[in-house]
C-alpha positions as CSV (number, residue, x, y, z in Angstrom):
1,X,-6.0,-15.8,1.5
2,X,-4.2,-12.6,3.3
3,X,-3.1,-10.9,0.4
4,X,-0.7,-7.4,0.7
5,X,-0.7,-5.0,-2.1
6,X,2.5,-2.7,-1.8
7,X,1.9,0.7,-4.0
8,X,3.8,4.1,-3.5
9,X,0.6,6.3,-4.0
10,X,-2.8,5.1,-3.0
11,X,-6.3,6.5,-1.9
12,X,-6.5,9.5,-1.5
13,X,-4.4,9.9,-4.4
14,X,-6.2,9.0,-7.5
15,X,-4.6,7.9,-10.5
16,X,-4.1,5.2,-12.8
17,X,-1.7,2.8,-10.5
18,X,-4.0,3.6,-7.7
19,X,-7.2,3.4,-9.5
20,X,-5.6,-0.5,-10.0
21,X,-5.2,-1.5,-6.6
22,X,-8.2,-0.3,-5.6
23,X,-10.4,-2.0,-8.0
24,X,-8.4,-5.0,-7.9
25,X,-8.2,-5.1,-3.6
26,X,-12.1,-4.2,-3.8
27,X,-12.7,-7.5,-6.2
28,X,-10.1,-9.8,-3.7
29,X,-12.4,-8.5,-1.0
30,X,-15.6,-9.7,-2.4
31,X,-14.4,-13.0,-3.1
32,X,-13.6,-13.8,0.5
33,X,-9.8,-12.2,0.6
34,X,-8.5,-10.1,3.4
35,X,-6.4,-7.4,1.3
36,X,-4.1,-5.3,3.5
37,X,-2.6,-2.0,1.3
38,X,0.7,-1.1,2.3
39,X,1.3,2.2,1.2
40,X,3.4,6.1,2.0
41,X,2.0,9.2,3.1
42,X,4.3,11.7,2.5
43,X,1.9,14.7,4.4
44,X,2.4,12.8,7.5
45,X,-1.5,14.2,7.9
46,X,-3.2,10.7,6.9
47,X,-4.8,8.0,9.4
48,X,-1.9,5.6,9.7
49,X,-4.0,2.9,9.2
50,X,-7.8,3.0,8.3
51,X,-10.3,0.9,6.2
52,X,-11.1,1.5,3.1
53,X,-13.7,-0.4,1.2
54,X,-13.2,-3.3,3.2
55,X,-9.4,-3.2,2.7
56,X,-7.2,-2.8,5.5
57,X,-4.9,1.0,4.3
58,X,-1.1,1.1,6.2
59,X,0.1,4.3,5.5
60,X,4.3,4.7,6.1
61,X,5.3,8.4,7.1
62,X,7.7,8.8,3.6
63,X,9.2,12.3,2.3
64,X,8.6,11.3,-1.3
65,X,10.8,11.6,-4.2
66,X,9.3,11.5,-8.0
67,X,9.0,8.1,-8.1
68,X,7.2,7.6,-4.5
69,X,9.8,6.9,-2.1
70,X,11.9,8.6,-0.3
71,X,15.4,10.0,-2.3
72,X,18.3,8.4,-1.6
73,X,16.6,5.6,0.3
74,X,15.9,2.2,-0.8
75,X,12.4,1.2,-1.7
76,X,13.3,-2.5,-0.8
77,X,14.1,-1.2,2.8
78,X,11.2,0.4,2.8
79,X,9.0,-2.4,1.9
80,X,10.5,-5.2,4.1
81,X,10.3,-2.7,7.4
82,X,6.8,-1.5,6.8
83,X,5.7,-4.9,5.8
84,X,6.7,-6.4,9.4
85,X,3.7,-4.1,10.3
86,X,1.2,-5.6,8.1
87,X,-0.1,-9.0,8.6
88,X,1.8,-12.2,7.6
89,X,0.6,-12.3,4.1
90,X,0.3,-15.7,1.6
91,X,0.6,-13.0,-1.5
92,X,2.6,-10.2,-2.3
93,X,1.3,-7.8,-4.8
94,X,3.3,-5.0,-5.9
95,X,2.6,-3.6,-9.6
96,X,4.4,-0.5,-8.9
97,X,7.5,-1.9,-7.2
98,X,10.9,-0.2,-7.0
C-alpha cells in the first residue's frame, strides 16, 4: 500500500511527533509499504526530497509559525498543494494535522 504521512516537523528535527512517524514509517516499510513523508523545511537549506530509512522525505520550503506552518496561511492549503507532489497515495496519515 502507498501510504503518505503528513507531519510539520520531521527528521532532522527530533522530537516526540517526529520520533512517531519515523518509527511508525520505518515499521510500514518493513512490512512491504512504500511510505512517502510529506513534510516543511522552514531553513530552505534541506534536500527537497531524499530517503530516509527506506522512506521517501518531501520537504515543502515553509516560513514556520509555532505550530509548524506558515502564519496566516492555511495548513489545509498547504497539504493538498504539496501532496500533488507526492505520490497518489491509498492512506493518509497525519497525527499532527492542522
Amino acid at each position: 500500500m502507498r501510504i503518505l504521512m503528513v507531519s510539520a516537523r520531521y527528521f532532522p528535527f527530533m522530537g516526540g511527533i517526529e520520533t512517531h512517524i519515523h518509527e511508525v514509517g520505518t515499521r510500514l516499510v518493513a512490512r512491504g509499504h512504500s511510505v512517502t513523508v510529506l513534510t516543511t523545511d522552514p531553513t530552505g537549506g534541506w534536500p527537497v526530497e531524499e530517503d530516509v530509512s527506506g522512506m521517501r522525505v518531501l520537504r515543502e520550503k515553509n516560513a514556520a509559525g509555532p505550530c509548524g506552518f506558515r502564519s496566516g496561511y492555511s495548513g489545509d492549503k498547504w497539504i493538498n498543494r504539496a501532496a500533488r507532489k507526492a505520490s497518489p497515495a491509498g492512506c493518509v496519515y497525519a497525527p499532527d494535522g492542522p
